[in-house]
N, CA, C and O atoms as CSV, one atom per row, in Angstrom:
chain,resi,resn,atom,element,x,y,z
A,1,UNK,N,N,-13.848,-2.730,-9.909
A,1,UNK,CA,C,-13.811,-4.161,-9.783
A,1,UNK,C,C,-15.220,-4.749,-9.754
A,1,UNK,O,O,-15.354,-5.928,-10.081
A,2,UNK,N,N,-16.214,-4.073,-9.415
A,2,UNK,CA,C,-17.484,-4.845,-9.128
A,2,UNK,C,C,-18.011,-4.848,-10.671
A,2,UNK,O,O,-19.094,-5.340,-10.987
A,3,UNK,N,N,-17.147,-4.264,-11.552
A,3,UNK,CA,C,-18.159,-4.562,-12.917
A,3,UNK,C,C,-17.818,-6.380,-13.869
A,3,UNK,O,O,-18.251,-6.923,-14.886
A,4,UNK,N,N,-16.884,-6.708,-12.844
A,4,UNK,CA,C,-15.857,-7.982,-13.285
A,4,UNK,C,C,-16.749,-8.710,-12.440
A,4,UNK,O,O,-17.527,-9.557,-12.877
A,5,UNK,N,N,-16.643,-8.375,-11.168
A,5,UNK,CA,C,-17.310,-9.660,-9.728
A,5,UNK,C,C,-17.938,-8.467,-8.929
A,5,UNK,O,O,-17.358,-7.760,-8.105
A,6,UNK,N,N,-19.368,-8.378,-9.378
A,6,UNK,CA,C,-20.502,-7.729,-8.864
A,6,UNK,C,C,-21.176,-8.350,-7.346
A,6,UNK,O,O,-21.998,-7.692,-6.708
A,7,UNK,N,N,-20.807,-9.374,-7.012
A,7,UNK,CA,C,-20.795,-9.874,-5.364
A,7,UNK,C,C,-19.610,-9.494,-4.772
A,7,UNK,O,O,-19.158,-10.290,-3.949
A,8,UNK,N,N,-19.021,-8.528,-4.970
A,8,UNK,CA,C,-17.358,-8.217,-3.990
A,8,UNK,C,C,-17.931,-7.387,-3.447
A,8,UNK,O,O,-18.642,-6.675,-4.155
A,9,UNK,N,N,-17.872,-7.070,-1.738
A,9,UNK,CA,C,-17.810,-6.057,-1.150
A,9,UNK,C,C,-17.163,-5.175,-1.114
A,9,UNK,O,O,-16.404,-5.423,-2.051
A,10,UNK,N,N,-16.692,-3.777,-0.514
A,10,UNK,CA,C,-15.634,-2.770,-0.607
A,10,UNK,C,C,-15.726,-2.412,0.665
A,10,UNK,O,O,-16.938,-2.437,0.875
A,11,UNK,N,N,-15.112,-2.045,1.798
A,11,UNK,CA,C,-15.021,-1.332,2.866
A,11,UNK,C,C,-14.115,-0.169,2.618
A,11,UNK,O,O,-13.018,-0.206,2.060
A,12,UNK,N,N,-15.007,1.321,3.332
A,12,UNK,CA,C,-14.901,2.475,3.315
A,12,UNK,C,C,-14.063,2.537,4.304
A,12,UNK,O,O,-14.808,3.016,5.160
A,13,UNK,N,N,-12.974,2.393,4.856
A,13,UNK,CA,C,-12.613,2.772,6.880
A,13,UNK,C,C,-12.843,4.078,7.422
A,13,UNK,O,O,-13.031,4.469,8.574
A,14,UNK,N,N,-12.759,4.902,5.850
A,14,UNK,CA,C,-13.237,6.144,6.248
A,14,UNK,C,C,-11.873,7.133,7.022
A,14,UNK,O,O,-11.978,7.923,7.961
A,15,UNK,N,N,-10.797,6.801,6.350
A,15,UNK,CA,C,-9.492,7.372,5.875
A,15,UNK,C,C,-9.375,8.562,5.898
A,15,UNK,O,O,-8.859,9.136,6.856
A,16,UNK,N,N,-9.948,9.343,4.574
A,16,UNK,CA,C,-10.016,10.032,4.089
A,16,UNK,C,C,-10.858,11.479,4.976
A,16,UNK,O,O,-10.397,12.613,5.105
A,17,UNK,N,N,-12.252,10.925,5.504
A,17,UNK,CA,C,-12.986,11.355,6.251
A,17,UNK,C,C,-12.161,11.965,7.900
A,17,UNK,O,O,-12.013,13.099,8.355
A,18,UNK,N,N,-11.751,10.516,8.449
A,18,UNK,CA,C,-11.015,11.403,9.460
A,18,UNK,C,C,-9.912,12.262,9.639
A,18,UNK,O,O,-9.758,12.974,10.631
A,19,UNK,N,N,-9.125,12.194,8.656
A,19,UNK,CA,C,-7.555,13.510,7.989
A,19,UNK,C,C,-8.503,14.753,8.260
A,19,UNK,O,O,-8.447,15.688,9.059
A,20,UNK,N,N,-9.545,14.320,7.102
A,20,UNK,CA,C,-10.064,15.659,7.010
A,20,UNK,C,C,-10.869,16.688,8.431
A,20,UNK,O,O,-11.153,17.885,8.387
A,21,UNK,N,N,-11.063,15.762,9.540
A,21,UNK,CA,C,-12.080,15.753,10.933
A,21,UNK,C,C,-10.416,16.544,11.498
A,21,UNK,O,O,-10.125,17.676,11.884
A,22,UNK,N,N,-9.602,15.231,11.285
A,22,UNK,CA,C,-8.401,15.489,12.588
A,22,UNK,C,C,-7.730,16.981,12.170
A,22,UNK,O,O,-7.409,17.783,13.048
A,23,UNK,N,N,-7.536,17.292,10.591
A,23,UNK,CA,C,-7.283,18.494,10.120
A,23,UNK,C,C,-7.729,19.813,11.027
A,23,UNK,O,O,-6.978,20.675,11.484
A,24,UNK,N,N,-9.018,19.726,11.140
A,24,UNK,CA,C,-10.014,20.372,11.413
A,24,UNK,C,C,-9.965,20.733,12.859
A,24,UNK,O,O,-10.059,21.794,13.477
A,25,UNK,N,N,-9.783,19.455,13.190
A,25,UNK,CA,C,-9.740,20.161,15.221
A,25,UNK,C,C,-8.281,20.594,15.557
A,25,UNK,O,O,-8.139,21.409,16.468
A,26,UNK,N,N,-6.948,20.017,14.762
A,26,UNK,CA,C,-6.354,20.617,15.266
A,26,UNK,C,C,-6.009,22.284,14.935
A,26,UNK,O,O,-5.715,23.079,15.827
A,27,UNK,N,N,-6.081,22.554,13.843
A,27,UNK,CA,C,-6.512,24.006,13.444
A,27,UNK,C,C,-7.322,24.740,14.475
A,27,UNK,O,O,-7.117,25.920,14.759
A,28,UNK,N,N,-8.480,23.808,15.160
A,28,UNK,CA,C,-9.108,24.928,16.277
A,28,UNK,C,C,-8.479,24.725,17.472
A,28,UNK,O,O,-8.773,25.448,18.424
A,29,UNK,N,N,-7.924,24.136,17.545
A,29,UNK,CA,C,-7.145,23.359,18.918
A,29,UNK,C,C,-6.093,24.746,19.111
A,29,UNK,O,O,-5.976,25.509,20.069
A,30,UNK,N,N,-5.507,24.722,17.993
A,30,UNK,CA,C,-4.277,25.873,18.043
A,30,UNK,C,C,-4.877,27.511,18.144
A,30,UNK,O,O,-4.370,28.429,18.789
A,31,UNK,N,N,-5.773,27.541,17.528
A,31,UNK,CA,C,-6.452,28.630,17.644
A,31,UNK,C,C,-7.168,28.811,18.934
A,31,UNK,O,O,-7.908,29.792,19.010
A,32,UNK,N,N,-7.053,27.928,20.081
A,32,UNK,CA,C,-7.581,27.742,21.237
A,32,UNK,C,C,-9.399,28.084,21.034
A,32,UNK,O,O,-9.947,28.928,21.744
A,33,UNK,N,N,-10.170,27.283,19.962
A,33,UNK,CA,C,-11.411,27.930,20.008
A,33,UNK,C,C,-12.164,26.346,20.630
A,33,UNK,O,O,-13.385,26.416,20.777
A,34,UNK,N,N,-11.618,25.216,20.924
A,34,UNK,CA,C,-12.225,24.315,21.384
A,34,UNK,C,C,-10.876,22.945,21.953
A,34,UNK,O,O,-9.848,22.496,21.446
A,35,UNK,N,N,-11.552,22.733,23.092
A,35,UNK,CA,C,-11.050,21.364,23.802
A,35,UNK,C,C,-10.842,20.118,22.692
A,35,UNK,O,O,-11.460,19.793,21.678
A,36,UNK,N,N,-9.492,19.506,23.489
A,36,UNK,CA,C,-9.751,17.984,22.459
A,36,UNK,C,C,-10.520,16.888,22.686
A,36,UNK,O,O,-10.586,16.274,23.750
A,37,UNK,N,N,-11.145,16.628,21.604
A,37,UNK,CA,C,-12.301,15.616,21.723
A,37,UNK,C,C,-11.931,14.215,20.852
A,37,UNK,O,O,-11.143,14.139,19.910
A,38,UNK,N,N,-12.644,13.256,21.382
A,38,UNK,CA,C,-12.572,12.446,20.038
A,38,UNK,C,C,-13.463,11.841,19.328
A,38,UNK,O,O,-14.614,11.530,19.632
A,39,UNK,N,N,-12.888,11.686,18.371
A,39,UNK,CA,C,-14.091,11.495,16.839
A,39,UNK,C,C,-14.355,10.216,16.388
A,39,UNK,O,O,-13.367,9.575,16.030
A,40,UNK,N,N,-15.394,9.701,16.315
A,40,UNK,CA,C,-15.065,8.484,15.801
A,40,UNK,C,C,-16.224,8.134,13.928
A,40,UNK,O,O,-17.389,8.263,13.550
A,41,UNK,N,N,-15.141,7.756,13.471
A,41,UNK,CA,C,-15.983,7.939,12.179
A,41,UNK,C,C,-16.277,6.186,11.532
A,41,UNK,O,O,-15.406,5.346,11.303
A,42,UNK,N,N,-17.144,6.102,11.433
A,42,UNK,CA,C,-17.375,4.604,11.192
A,42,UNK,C,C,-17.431,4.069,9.659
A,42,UNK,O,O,-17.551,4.740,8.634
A,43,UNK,N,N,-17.337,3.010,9.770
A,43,UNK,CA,C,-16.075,2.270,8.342
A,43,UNK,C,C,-17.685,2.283,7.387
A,43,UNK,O,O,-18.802,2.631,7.771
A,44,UNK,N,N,-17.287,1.821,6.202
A,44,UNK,CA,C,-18.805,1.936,5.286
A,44,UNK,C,C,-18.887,0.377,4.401
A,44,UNK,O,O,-17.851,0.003,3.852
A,45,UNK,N,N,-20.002,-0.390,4.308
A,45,UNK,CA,C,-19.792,-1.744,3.409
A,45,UNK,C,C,-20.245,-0.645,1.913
A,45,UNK,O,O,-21.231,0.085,1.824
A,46,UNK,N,N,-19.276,-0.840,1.003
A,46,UNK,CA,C,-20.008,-0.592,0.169
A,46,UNK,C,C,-20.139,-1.601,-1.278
A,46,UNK,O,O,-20.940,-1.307,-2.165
């Protein structure tokens, strides 16, 4: 879209990023190799 309206912003929320985080701890969670924590992954202007 920005090649139509090159002033549009896009926000990242960063979706994708935390599946892949939350994936991740609970796999060690079950494997009892670490406590639950929480993650916080921050959104992106792009």
């Amino acid at each position: 879209m920005k090649f139509l309206h090159p002033e549009i912003l896009t926000v990242d929320p960063g979706y994708a990023e935390s599946g892949r985080r939350a994936a991740r701890q609970l796999i060690e969670q079950i494997a009892g190799s670490i406590d639950p924590r929480q993650i916080v992954i921050p959104a992106a202007l792009n």
